[in-house]
TIBAKE-993302 format. One record per residue (C-alpha): residue number from 0; x, y, z. Coordinates in Angstrom, 1 decimal. Layout:
N
<pt k="NUM" px="X" py="Y" pz="Z"/>
...
***
This chain:
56
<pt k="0" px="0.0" py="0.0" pz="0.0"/>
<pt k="1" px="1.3" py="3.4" pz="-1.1"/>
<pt k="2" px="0.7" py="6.6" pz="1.1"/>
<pt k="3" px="-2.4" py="7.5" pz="0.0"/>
<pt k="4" px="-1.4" py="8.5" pz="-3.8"/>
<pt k="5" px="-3.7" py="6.3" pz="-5.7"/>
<pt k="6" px="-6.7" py="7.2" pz="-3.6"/>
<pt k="7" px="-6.3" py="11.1" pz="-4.1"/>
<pt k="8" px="-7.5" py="11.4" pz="-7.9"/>
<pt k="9" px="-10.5" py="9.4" pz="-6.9"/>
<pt k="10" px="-11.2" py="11.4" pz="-4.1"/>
<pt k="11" px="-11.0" py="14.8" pz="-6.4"/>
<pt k="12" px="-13.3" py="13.2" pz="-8.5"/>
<pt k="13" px="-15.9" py="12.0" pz="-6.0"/>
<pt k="14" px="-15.7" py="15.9" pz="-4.7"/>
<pt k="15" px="-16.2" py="17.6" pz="-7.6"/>
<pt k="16" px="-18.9" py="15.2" pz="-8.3"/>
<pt k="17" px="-20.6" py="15.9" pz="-4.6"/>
<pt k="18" px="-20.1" py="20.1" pz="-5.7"/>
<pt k="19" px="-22.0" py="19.3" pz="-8.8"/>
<pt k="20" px="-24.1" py="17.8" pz="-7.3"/>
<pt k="21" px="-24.7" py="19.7" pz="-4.2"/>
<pt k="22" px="-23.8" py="23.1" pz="-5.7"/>
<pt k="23" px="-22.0" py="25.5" pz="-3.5"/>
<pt k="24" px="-22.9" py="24.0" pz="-0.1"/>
<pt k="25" px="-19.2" py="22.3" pz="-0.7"/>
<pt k="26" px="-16.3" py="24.2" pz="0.1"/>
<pt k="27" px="-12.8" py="23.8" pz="-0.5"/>
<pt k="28" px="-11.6" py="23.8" pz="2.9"/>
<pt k="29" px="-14.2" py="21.3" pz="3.7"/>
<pt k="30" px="-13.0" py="18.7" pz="1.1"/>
<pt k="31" px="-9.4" py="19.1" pz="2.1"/>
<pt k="32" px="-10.6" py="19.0" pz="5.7"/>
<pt k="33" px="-12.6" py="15.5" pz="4.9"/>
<pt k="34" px="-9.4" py="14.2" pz="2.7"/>
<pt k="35" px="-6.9" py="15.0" pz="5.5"/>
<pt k="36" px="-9.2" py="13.0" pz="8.0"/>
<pt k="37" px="-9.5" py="9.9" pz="5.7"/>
<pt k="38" px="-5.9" py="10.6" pz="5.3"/>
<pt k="39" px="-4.8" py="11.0" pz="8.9"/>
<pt k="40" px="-7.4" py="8.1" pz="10.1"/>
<pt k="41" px="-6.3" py="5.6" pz="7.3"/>
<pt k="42" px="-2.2" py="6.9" pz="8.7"/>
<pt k="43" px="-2.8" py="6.0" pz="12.4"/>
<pt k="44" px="-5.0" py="3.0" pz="11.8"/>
<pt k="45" px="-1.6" py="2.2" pz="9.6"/>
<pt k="46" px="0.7" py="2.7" pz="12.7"/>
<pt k="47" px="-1.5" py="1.1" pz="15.2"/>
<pt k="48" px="-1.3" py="-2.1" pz="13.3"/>
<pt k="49" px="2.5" py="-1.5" pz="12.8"/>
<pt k="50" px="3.0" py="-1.0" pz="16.8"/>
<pt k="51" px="0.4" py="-3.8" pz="17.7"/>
<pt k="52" px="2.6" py="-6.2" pz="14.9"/>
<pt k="53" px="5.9" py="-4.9" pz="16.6"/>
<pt k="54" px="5.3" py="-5.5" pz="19.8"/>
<pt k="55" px="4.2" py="-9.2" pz="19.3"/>
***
């Protein structure tokens, strides 16, 4: 698994479907706020395994 590269056009995509969609209700900030949560979850769910695998 790569960090998150592959999953970023995809995501663009998907958001500038939902603003289409939605209109204007969709900012910016809020996209890059909900792709640096998915981000940052998917990054500490990622260490947690590591930690949990490396302390065995």
């Amino acid at each position: 698994m790569s960090q998150g590269a592959p999953a970023a056009p995809g995501t663009v995509m998907a958001a500038r479907r939902a603003r289409a969609h939605y209109g204007v209700r969709v900012s910016s900030e809020q996209v890059y706020a909900g792709v640096f949560g998915t981000v940052l979850g998917i990054a500490l769910l990622v260490a947690a395994i590591r930690w949990m695998f490396g302390k065995r």
